[in-house]
SEFIKOL-11988 format. One record per residue (C-alpha): residue number from 1; residue in three letters; z, y, x. Coordinates in pm, whole numbers, plus 32768, in hexadecimal, padded with zeros to 4 digits. Layout:
REM SEFIKOL-11988
   seq   type     pz     py     px
   NUM    Ala      Z      Y      X
...
***
This chain:
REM SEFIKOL-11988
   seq   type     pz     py     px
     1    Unk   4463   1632   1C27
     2    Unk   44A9   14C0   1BBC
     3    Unk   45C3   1400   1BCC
     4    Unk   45E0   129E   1C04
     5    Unk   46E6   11A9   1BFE
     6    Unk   46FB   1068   1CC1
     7    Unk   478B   0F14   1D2E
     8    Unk   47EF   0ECB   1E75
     9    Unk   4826   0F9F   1FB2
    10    Unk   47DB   10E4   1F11
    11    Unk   4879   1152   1D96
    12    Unk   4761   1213   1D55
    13    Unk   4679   12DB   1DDE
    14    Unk   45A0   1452   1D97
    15    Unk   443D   14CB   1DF1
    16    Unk   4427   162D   1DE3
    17    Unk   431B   1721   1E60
    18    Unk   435E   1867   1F17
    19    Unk   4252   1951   1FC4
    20    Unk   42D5   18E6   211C
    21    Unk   43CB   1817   21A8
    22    Unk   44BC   193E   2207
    23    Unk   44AF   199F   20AB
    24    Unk   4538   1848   2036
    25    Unk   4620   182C   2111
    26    Unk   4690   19A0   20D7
    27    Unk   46D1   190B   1F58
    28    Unk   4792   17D3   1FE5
    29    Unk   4876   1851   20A9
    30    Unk   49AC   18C2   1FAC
    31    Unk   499C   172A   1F52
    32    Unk   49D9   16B7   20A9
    33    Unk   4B4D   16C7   2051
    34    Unk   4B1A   1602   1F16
    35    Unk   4A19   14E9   1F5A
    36    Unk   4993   1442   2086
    37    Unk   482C   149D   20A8
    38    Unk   46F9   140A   2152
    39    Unk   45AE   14CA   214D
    40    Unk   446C   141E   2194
    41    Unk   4307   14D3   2178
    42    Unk   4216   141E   20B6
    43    Unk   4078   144D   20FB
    44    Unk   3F9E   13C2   1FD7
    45    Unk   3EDD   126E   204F
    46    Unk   3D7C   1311   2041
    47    Unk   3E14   1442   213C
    48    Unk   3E8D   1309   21DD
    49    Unk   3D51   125B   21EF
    50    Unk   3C9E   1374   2286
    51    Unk   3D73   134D   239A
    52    Unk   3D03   1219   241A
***
């Protein structure tokens, strides 16, 4: 896991991995109280690619 900070509309942000998505959000969920979170899913651009 990696934190970053930033300028602008976001402080900062964090990529993490998890095997699935329920299992992230199963480790979110006791910082909903804390922090306002927004989860996007990220594909590498070759996976991408292959899409097209």
């Amino acid at each position: 896991m990696r934190t970053y900070w930033t300028l602008g509309r976001y402080n900062g942000f964090t990529v993490a991995e998890a095997p699935s998505e329920k299992d992230l959000m199963k480790a979110l969920l006791p910082w909903t109280d804390m922090v306002d979170l927004e989860t996007m899913r990220a594909i590498p651009r070759e996976e991408a690619m292959k899409l097209l």
